[in-house]
Each structure stands twice: as structure tokens, then as C-alpha cells.
N, C-alpha and C positions, 0 to 999 in steps of 0.2 A: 714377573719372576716370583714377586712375593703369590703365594697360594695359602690362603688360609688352608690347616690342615681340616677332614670333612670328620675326624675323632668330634668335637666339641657338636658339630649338626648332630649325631649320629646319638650323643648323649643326650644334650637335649630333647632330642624327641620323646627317651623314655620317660621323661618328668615332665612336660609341659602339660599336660593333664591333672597331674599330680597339684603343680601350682598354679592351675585354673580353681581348681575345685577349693583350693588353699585360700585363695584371698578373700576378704571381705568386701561385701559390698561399700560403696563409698557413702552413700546415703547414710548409711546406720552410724556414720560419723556428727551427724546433721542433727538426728534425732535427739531428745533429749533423755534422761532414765536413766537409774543404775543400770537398769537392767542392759539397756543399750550400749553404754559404758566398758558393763562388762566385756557383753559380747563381743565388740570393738577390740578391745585388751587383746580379747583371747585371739580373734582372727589375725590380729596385728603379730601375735607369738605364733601363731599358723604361718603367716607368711613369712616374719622374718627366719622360720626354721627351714621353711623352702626355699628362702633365698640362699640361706647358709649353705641348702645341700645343692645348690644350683650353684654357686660359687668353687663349693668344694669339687663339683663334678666337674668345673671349669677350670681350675688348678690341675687335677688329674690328668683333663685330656692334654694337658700342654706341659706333659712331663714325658722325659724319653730316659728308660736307664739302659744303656747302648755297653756291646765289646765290641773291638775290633778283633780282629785275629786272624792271621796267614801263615804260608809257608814264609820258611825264613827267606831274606832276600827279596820278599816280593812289595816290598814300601810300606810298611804299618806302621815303621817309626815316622818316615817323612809324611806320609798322609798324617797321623797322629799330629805331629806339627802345624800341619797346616789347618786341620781343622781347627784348635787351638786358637791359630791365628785369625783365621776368619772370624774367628766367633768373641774376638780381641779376648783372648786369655792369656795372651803374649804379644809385647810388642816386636818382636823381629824375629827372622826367621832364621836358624842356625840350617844348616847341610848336616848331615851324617857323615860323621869324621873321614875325613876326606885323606890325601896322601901329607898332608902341612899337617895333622893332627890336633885339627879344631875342629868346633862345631859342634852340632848334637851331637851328645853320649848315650842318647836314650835309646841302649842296643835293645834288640826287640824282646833277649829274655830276660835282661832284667829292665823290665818296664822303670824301674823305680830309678835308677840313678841315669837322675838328666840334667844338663848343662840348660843356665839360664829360665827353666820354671821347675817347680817339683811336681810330679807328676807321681811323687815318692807315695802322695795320698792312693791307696786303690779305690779310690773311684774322684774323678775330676768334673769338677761342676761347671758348664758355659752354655752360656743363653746364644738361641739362633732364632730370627725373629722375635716371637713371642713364646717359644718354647725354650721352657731350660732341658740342658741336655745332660744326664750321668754316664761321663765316658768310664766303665770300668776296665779294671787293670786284668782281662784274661789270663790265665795263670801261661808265662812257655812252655813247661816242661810236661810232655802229655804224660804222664804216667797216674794211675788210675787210684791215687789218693783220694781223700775226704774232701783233702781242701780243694783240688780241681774243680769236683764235684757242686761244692758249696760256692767257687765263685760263678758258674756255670749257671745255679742254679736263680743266684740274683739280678742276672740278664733276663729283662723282655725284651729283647732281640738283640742283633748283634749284625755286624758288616764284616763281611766272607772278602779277604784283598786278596786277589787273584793274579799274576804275574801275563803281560801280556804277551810275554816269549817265551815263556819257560810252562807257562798253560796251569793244568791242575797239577800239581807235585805230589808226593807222598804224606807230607802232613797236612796237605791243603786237605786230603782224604780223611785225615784222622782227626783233623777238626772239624768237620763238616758232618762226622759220623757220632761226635760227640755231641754237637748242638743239637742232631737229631736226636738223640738219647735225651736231651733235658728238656726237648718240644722248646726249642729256641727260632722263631722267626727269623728271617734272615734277607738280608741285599747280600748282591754280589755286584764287588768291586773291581773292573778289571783296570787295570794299573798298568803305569811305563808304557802307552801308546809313543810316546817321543823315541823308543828302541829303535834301531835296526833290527826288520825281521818281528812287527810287532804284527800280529793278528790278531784284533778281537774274535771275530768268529769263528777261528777253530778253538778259540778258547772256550767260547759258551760252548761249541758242539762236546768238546771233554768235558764240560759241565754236566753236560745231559748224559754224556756214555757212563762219566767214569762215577760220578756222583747220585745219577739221578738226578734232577735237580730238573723241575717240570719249571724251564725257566724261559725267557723271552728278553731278548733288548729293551729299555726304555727311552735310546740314544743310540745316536750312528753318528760317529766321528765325520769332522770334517778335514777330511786328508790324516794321512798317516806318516809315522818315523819323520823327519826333519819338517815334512806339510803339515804336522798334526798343528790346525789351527786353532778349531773351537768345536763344539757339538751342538748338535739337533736335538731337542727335547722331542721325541714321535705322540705324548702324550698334551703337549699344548701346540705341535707343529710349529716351532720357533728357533730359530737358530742361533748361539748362545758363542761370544766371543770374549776371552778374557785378556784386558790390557791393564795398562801400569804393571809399575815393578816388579808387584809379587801378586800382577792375576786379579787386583781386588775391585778392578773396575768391571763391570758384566756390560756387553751392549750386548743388545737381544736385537735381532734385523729378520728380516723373514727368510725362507726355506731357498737358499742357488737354488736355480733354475737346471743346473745340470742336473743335481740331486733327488728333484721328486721326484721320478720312479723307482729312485732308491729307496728314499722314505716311504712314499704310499705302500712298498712291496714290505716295508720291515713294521709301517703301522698295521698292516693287516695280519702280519702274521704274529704281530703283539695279541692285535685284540680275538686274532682264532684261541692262541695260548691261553690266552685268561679264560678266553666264553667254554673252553669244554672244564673248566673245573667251578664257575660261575652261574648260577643259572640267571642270574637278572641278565647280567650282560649276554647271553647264551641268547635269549627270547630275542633283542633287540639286533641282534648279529643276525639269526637264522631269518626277520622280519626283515630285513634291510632298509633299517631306520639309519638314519646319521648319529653316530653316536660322538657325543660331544666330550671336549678333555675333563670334563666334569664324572661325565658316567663313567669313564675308562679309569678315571683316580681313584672311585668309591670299589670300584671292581677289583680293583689290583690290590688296594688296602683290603679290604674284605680276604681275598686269596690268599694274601702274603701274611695275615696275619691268622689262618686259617694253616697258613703252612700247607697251602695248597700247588702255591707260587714262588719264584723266588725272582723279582725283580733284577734287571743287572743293566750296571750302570758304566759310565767309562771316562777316564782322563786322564792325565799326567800329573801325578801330585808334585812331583818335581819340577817341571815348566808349570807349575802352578794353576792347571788348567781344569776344570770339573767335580772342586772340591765342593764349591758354593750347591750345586745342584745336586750332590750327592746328600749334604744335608739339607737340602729340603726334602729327598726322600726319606731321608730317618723320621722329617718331620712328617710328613705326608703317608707312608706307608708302614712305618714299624708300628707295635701297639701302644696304650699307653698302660698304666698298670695294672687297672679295671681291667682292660680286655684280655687279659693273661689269668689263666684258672691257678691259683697256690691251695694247695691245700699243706693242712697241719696235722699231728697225728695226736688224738685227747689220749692222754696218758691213765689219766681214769677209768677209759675203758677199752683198755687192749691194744692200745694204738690205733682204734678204728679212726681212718678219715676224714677231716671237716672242711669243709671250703671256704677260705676266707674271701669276702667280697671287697674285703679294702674299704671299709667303712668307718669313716674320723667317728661315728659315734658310736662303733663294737668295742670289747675289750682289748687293750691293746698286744697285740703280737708283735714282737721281734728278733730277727735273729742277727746275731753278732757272724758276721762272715771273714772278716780278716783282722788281725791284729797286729800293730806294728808300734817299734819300741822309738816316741818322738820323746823331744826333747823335754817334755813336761809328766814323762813316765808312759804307761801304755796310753794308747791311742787304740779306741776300739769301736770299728764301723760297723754300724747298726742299720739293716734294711727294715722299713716300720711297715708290716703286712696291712698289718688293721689296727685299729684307734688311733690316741695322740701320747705321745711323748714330752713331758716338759720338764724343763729344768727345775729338779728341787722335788719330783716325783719322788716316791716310793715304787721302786719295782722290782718284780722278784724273778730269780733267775730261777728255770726249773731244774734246770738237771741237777743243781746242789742243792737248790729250798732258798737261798739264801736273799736275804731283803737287803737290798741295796738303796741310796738316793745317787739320783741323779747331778755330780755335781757341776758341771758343765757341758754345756751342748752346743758343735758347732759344725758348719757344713764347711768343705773345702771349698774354697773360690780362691782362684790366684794360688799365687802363694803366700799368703794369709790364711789364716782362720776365722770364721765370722761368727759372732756367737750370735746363736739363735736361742730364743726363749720358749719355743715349742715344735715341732713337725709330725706331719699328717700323714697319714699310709701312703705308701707308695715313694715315700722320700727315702732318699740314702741319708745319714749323719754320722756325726764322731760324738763318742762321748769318752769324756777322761777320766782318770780314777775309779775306773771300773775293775777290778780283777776276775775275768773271766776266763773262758778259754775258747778257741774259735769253732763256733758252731753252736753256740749253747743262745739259749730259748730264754725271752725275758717277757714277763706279761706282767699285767697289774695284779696277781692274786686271783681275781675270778673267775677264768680259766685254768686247767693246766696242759696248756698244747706243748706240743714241741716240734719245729718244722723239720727238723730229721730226726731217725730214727734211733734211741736210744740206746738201741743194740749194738756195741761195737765188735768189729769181729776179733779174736785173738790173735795175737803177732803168732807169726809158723816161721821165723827166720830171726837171726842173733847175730851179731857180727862183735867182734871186741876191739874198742877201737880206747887210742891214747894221744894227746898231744904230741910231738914231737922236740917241742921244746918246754923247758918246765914253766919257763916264762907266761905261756897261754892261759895255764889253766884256767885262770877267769872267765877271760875271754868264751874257753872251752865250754867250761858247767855254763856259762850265761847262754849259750847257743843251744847247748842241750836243752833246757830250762823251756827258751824260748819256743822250738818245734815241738816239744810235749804239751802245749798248752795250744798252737795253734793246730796239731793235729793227735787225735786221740788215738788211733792205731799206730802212734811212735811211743813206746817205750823205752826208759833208759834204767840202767841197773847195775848192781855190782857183782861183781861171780868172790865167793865168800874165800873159794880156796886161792887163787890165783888174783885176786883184789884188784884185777882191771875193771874199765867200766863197759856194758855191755848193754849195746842198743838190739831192740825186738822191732820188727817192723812186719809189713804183707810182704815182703819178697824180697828180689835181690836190686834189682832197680828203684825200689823204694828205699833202701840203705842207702845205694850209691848217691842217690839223690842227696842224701840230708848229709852223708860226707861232703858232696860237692859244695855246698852252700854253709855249711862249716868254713871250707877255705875260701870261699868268694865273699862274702858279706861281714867276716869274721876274723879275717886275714889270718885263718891256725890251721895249720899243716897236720894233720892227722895220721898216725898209722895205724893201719884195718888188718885185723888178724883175721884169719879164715875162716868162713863164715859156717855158721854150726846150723844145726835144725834142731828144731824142740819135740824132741822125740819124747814118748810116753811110755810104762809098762801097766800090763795089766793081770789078773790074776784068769785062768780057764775053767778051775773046781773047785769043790769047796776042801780045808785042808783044817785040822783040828790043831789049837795049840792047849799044852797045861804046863807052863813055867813056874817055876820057884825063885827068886829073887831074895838070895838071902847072905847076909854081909854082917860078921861079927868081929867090930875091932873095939878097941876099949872107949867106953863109956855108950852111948845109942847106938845096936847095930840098926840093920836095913832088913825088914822083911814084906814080903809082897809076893802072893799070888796070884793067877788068874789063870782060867780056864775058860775056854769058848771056840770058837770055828770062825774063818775066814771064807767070802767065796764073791762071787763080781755080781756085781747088780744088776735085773733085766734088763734089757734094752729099753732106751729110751727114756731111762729117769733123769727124771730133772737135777738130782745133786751128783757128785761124781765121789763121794764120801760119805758111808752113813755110818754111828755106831748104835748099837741098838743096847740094851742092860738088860737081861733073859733073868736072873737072880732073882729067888724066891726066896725071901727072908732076907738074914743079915750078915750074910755070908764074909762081904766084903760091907765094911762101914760107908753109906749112902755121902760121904765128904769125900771119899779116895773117888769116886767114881770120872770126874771130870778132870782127875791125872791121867787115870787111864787112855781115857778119850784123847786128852793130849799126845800121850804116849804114842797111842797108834797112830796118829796124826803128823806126828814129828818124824816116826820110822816111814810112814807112806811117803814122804817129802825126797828120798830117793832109794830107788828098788835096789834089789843087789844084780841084778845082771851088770845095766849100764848106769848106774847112777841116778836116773830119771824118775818123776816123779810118776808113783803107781797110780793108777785112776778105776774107777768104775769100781770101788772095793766097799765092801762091808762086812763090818765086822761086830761080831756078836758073842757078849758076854753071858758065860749060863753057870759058872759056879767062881769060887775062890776062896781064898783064905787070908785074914790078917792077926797079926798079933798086938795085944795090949799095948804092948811099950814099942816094940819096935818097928812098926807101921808107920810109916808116912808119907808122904806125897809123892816124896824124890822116889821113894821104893816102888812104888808101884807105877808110877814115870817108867822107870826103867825097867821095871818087870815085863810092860806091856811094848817095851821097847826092845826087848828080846826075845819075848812069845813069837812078834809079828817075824822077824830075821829067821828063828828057827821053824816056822812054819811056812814060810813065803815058799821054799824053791819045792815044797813037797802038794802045792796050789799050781803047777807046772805055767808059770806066768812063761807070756811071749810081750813082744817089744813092738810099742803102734808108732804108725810115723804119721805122718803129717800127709792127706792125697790132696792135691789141689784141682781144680776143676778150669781146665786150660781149654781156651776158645781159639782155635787160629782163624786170622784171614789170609789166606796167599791164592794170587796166580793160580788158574786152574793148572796150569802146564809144570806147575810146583808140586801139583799134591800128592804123586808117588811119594817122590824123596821125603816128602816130611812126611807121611805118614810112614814110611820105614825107618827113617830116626825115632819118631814116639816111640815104634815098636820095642828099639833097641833099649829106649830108655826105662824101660818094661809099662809103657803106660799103652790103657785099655782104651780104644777109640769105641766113643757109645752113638756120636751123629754128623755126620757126614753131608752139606747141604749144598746147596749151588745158589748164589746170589750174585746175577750177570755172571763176568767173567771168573768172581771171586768162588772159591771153594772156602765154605765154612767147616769149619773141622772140630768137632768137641770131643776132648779126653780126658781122662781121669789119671795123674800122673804122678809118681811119689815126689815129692818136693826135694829129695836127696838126690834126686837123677835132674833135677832141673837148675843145676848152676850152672851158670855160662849160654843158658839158651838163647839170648837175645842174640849174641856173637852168630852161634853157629845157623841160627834161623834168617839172621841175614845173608849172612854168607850160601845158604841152600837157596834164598830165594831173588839173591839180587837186590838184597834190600827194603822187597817191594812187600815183603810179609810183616804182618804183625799179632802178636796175641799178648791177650789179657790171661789174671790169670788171679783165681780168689780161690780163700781153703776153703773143702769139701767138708772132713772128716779126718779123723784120725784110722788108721786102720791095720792088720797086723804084718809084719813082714812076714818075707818066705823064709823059709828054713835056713836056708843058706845064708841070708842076708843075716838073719839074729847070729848066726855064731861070729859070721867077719864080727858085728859089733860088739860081740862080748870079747871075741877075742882083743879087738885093739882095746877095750875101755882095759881091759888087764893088765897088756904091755906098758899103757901110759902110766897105772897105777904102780905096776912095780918100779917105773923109771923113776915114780916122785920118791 
């Protein structure tokens, strides 16, 4: 049963040469001589550094940082359990709240609150065999944030749990489409063989239709629904029986006799699967050599970690049956951290690309992926790309500059904390008394990488949201607090007039989300006022102003001139504000001049149609006037705070909105009806594609027309539709559209 994994052969091969050529001869121990002496010394520190990296490559290949992830209902909690247990990270095995209302709590979207271990850590430490394994906490809620993204992104592989009745599901698809997006490895789990009506093999075949998934059995059940007795391993030819209690005794016995045509037809059509994406194994197949469970394990890992393959495995994690072989495949076939390409992006130069190799003796790289508020203050887990990390470091974070020490450092195991005094790439850890925020990039100083991109995009959606009872507020601001730091495209804010507080997010399911977890984690009841868009004005021509600014009451009055032209900036500049000083001489005193700027600055901060902030504007000063006494800051503040008002609407500005760039997938047999809803909702279809059955559909759509689309696009499509959905551009309405909005922003104004 036990299989050494063939990661560690596979490694050593690149370096046994390396510490050939390393070691010293033994003789030259013998001889007498400084000179011998030395040379001794130093081959001695040759070898011990190749022993170190022969160790360090030895530690590597016997690391696994694993997710699981399924549709809902298909056993990720109970699998999760069980593998837990097998791997004694728990001593007894809780049910999933049953109709008595005990048992596991650990519902599958919130990973974190579970009865009897905490698994509350997102990522859980347990050794199987000789490999430690990091179960990470996959985020539920698919919706196409940062931090999705970012836990998605610290999995080298991950186990797909597949329902053995109910087959591939709808989010079994939307997770499977995600892993593909992050080049995540993957097993496939099929689960609940003990059902009524359990099929593996139409299951794998919707693998391969509905998924793609160039995948193959690794096991054929031995009986099914109430017979499901034990499995066949097709890669060692063995038969695999789980007794005691809870499954933990394995007897291995050789292949019924009724069954081998079964198997030899499901091992042949393992190893055709692998050999056409393989070419070792391809040579020895097309040769009809005997190929032994040794070649077929190197081939499969090679494919599966190639993401050429996707292994699929089978049991009943509830009859306790096929969890142990399941993790010898995470051991045996997922990658280890070396065999997974990370690259970083140098900040120094443009964001260009760097490939980190996961080497304890590079600069250190790490990134902070989830944060969560224990009992000892933050709690902030750190994936370590390259170098070492120790306790009592100095380490600088890039995104803010800021030098931090490291003051304690500890990996989850159990539910304890263990403090660790140093760890090596490729390890998960927690470090406390950190204040970060999640996704932010910590090196030692002598790079400056950062593993995601620094660019965040602007929130296009606002919602105004308040506690419901006055009681929360705490509770409230601390929740807000908290998702602004673990996700940088949430913003929170106040609206000046109306002095609610006012969350910006990418869209409208990204709101709803952070409301929903507001009352789940937070136990505050929130109410969401109607969700606004962040609409822009901009100016079309240029338009001249020459104000006077003059105020005479007893004792300093206020005087201030200017004179200059407004007009929009070319395409494509990098600021969305510029003022320029045209002044020849000493027209205007060279102290007044960055009032003015002010000035224009504070008026551009909302236009007069709808209130909104003008953009793409510049504004250029070419004469003016001040006086001796009565010139001063405030005057020409407000001078140029009047120039801009009286010259705005004669610059015939129009009003940009926010276009987002919407990707649907639905049913080919859908794609009428929703491409005549986009229509209606005035958006521009630019490409139209065919992927299997699925029709890809990409638009450009004004963000105003897109509230409530998730609703209506299920509803057109049965459910079975989905689309993403990130801003474009800002860009102008239609005619008709800018007066509806002048006109309402009017009636509310007269109404205040």
C-alpha cells in the first residue's frame, strides 16, 4: 500500500551529479599539509552545502499544499473529516449534522466554523506517510474577487469531489473552470458510491463531456450502492478492503476472479489515456512491453502534473471507504512546490515577470493570502515562495515600504499552534503581529517583487449600507475594517451630504457578498439602500473663463482674479487633472498660485449636471489680477471656484458611465434569448464563440443596465448560465440617457 512517492527519485536525479563532482576525495584526509587541510575544509563545505540542498530538495518533494473543492452536497465536508482522521488530526469522527442536530458543523461554505477541530486556520497541516500535507481552506463563494483568486492561487493542486448520483453539477463546472484559470493540477473524486443509483462511469463520461477532463479511472469499485465493498487499485493490480469502525484497517487481497476482465479492460484503457498525452509511456504501449505499476505511476504523475491528465479515484467517505488511497494519490501524483512554475512581478521594472525556483538560498519572497482575526490579534498566513523566513527577521513588506520584525512564527497543527523558529519555500505559516493586508508581498529588502499585480482596479458600484440596530456599530466598523484589509477592491466611505456609510465594490454580487458575511460572521443585520454607479462628467471643448472675485466688508476685503481656458485632455493621459500656469510676469503673485489649483481642484470634485466628479480636464491659467491688501488665498480659492462653475456648461460637458466588459457562458440552446436581453439592455455584443456545447458570448454593457442580471440570466437559462464581469472604461451616455439623469439629480435636489 505504502508507495514511496517517485517526486524525491525524480529530484534526485537532477543533483546526483552535482554531489558527485562535490565531494572530496577521502584520501586527502590522510595526507598531511596546510595545504591539504585546506582543501579538505573546503570540499567538506562543498559537500555539506550539497547535502543541505539534497535535504532541502528532500523536504520539498514530501510537501503537498492540497484544496479540496465540490459542488455543494457532494461530501467535502465528510471527506475533509475523514481525511483529517486518517492522517490523526482528529480523534473521532463527527457525521454532518444529522436530523438530532449534532455532529460536524464544518458546512462546506463556511469551511471555518467546525465542531471538535478548528479548521478555522485556512490552511490545515497533517502528515500522511512521510509527506506533510497543507489542506487549504478554497474560498465557497465563487464570485470573482481578489481573494478567490489569491487562495486559488497558493494551491499546487487540488481534489475535484464529484457526487456519484448527481454526476458533474453546476458549480462542479465553475470550479473546475477556475482551477483551470490558475493552472491548478487536479484528482478527481467520485464520492457516495454507497447511494442508491450510484454510477461511477457516467460520472467520469460527464467528466470528459461536460468538463473536458482528458481523464481515466485509477480504480473500479468492488460492488456498488449497499455491495459497495472495497476497490481495485488498476495501477498496482490489488484489491483494497476497509474494515474496523471507521475504515482504518486496509487488507489488500488480490484481484476476484469474477473481475479481471473487468479490470484488465479498465487497466488498458487507463494506460491508452495516459500514453497519448505521455510519450515515455506512449513508446512502451505502442512496443508491447509489460509495463509495470511503477512506469504507469511516473506517467500518470508526469501527465497529472503536466495537467495533461486528470486521475479519478472512487469511495464512500461516509462508509469510510477509499479515503486512505485517495491520499496516497495526492502523495503520489499531485506536484510538490518545485514542480509548480510561481512567477513574481519586479516592481523595479514595469512589473516584468520573474520565475521563482523555490530556492531556501534566493531572497526571500512571500505573500500573505488570508487574514483572520484569532485570539492573539491578527493572524496572518504567509505562503514562503523563495528563501527562509525566521523568527526575529527583519522583513519588508512592498506594497507600503514598511520594515517590519517578525515576531512570532507558527504553523497550524491540531488545534494548537506550534512555534516554529524558521520555514523554507514552499511552506505555509502564520505570523502574528503583523499588520498587513491580504495579498501584500514581504521580501527581505533585496528584491522588490510582488506576486500579484499592483494595479487594483477601481470600484464601479456603491451601495449605502447602516446597521439596523444602534447596538452593532462596533461590531459593524470592525467588519468593515476587516474586508478593506483582506480585499483591496472593497472600499468603505462616507457620503458628506446624507452621512451614511458607503461601500464601492466590482459589482453587485461582490456587495451582496460582503453584506452577507457582515450578518453571518458578525451577527449585524444591515440595511442596503439602492445601489448607485459612479458615474463621471467630462468637459467636450475648450471654453474660456475671466472672473473677478471681489468682497468688501469692513476691515480686509477679498480680491482675486483669473483668467485662462478649460478643455479635456487627449486621449490617453496618464493623469485625469492637469493645471498648467501660462502667466508671463507677475500678474498674479507666484504664493496665490496653488490656491488656485486648489480651487479648480475642489470645483472639478463635482460637475454641475449630476453632481459627479469631472475628469479628463485641464485647466490653464494665462493672465490675472491681485491686489496689495486685499489678495489672499481664500480669494482666489474662490475666484477659481467660480471661473470653473461659470465656464463649465459653455465646455458642453456630457456624463460617462461606467461600460463593463461581460463574458457569458450558457447553453448553446440559450443564446438567442440572451443575446436579445444584452440588446435591450443597450449593450454592444463584440464576440460570439462556441466552446463544446457552451456558447461564449462577450459584451460591452453600461453597468446601469446591469442590476439584477444574475436573477434574470438564471432565470433565461435554467440556471445553467453564468458570467463574469470587470470594468472596461468609462464612456459617454446617449442623449436621452444624460437628460433622464440631469433631470432626476434636480428633482432630488429641489426635494432636499
Amino acid at each position: 500500500m505504502a508507495r514511496r512517492s517517485s517526486a524525491p527519485r525524480l529530484l534526485y536525479a537532477l543533483y546526483t551529479s552535482a554531489s558527485a563532482s562535490a565531494s572530496p576525495s577521502p584520501a586527502s584526509s590522510l595526507l598531511g599539509g596546510a595545504f591539504h587541510l585546506r582543501h579538505y575544509s573546503a570540499g567538506s563545505a562543498a559537500r555539506a552545502k550539497t547535502e543541505d540542498k539534497e535535504s532541502w530538495l528532500e523536504s520539498m518533494a514530501k510537501l503537498r499544499n492540497i484544496g479540496i473543492s465540490a459542488h455543494i452536497d457532494s461530501g467535502k465536508t465528510t471527506l475533509t473529516e475523514r481525511v483529517l482522521f486518517y492522517a490523526g488530526r482528529i480523534h473521532e469522527i463527527h457525521e454532518v449534522r444529522g436530523r438530532d442536530g449534532v455532529g460536524a458543523k464544518m458546512d462546506s461554505m463556511d469551511l471555518e466554523r467546525e465542531k471538535g477541530i478548528t479548521i478555522q486556520s485556512a490552511a490545515t497541516y497533517c502528515s500522511w506517510k512521510d509527506c506533510k500535507i497543507n489542506i487549504i481552506d478554497t474560498p465557497g463563494h465563487v464570485d470573482f474577487t481578489i481573494e478567490v483568486e489569491r487562495a486559488l492561487r497558493v494551491l499546487d493542486g487540488a481534489i475535484l469531489v464529484l457526487c456519484s448520483v448527481g454526476g458533474v453539477q453546476s458549480q462542479s463546472i465553475t470550479v473546475d473552470r477556475q482551477m483551470r484559470r490558475y493552472d491548478v493540477p487536479r484528482l478527481a473524486f467520485i464520492n457516495k458510491l454507497d447511494r442508491m443509483g450510484a454510477d461511477p462511469w457516467k460520472v467520469l463520461n460527464q467528466a470528459r463531456s461536460k468538463l473536458r477532463h482528458h481523464s481515466a479511472a485509477i480504480q473500479v469499485p468492488i460492488g456498488l450502492e449497499d455491495d459497495f465493498k472495497g476497490l481495485i487499485d488498476l495501477v498496482e493490480l490489488k484489491a483494497y478492503y476497509f474494515h474496523g469502525s471507521n475504515g482504518e484497517n486496509i487488507v489488500i487481497e488480490e484481484v476476484p476472479a469474477d473481475m479481471e476482465a473487468l479490470v484488465a479492460e479498465k487497466r488498458r484503457e487507463l494506460i491508452e489515456t495516459v500514453s497519448e498525452v505521455d510519450d515515455v509511456l506512449a513508446e512502451a504501449f505502442l512496443g508491447d512491453e509489460t509495463i509495470s505499476p511503477a512506469d504507469l505511476e511516473g506517467a500518470i504523475r508526469r501527465a497529472t502534473i503536466a495537467q495533461k491528465f486528470i486521475p479519478v479515484f472512487m469511495g464512500s467517505a461516509f462508509k469510510n471507504k477509499g479515503v486512505q488511497p485517495l491520499l496516497d494519490g495526492v502523495v503520489n501524483y499531485l506536484p510538490c512546490p518545485i514542480e509548480v512554475k510561481n512567477y513574481a512581478l519586479d516592481q523595479t521594472k514595469n512589473e516584468e515577470k520573474v520565475e521563482l525556483l523555490g530556492n531556501p538560498n534566493g531572497p526571500l519572497v512571500a505573500l500573505a493570502f488570508k487574514l483572520e482575526e484569532g485570539r492573539f490579534g491578527q493572524l496572518t498566513y504567509l505562503r514562503v515562495y523563495e528563501g527562509v523566513i525566521r523568527k526575529g527577521d527583519f522583513i519588508i513588506n512592498v506594497n507600503t515600504g514598511k520594515k517590519i520584525k517578525v515576531p512570532r512564527l507558527v504553523r497550524m497543527h491540531s488545534d494548537e499552534m506550534e512555534d516554529i523558529q524558521e520555514a523554507h519555500a514552499g511552506q505555509i505559516v502564520a505570523v502574528f503581529g503583523v499588520d498587513c493586508a491580504s495579498g501584500d508581498t514581504f521580501t527581505d529588502g533585496s528584491v522588490k517583487y510582488t506576486m500579484t499585480s499592483m494595479n487594483v482596479p477601481e470600484p464601479v458600484m456603491s451601495l449605502a449600507v447602516q446597521p439596523v440596530s444602534k447596538d452593532s456599530g462596533g461590531q459593524f466598523s470592525k467588519a468593515l475594517n476587516r474586508f478593506q484589509r483582506e480585499d483591496p477592491t472593497f472600499r468603505v466611505g462616507l457620503d458628506p451630504e446624507s452621512g451614511q456609510t458607503i461601500i464601492s465594490g466590482m459589482g453587485e454580487l461582490h456587495l451582496d457578498i460582503y453584506v452577507e458575511r457582515i450578518r453571518r460572521e458578525y451577527k449585524v443585520d444591515a440595511s442596503v439602500g439602492k445601489p448607485r454607479v459612479n458615474f463621471r462628467e467630462t468637459v467636450t471643448q475648450r471654453a474660456d473663463f475671466d472672473y473677478l472675485h471681489k468682497k468688501q466688508s469692513g476691515g480686509q476685503g477679498q480680491y482675486g482674479r483669473v483668467t485662462g481656458y478649460i478643455e479635456p485632455l487627449p486621449a490617453g493621459s496618464p493623469t485625469k487633472f492637469e493645471f498648467e500656469n501660462m502667466i508671463v510676469g507677475q500678474a498674479i503673485p507666484s504664493n496665490f498660485i496653488p490656491a488656485i489649483e486648489k480651487g479648480f481642484k475642489e470645483a472639478a470634485n463635482s460637475g454641475a449636471l449630476i453632481g459627479h466628479p469631472v475628469e479628463n480636464l485641464r485647466v490653464v491659467l494665462t493672465d490675472g489680477a491681485a491686489h496689495a491688501v486685499d489678495s489672499s488665498e481664500l480669494a482666489f480659492k474662490l475666484a477659481s471656484i467660480y471661473a470653473f462653475r461659470q465656464c463649465y456648461p459653455a465646455s458642453r460637458p456630457v456624463i460617462l458611465e461606467p461600460v463593463m466588459l461581460v463574458e457569458l457562458k450558457v447553453p448553446t440552446e440559450f443564446q438567442g434569448a440572451v443575446a436579445g436581453d444584452l440588446n435591450k439592455r443597450k449593450g454592444v455584443i463584440v464576440g460570439n464563440d462556441q466552446e463544446g456545447d457552451d456558447s461564449v458570448i462577450t459584451a460591452h454593457v453600461p453597468l446601469n443596465n446591469m442590476f439584477g442580471y444574475s436573477t434574470s440570466l438564471r432565470s433565461m437559462t435554467q440556471g445553467k448560465g453564468e458570467f463574469t464581469m470587470e470594468y472596461k472604461e468609462h464612456s459617454p451616455v446617449s442623449h436621452d440617457v444624460q437628460t433622464q439623469l440631469i433631470n432626476t439629480y434636480k428633482g432630488n435636489k429641489a426635494a432636499e
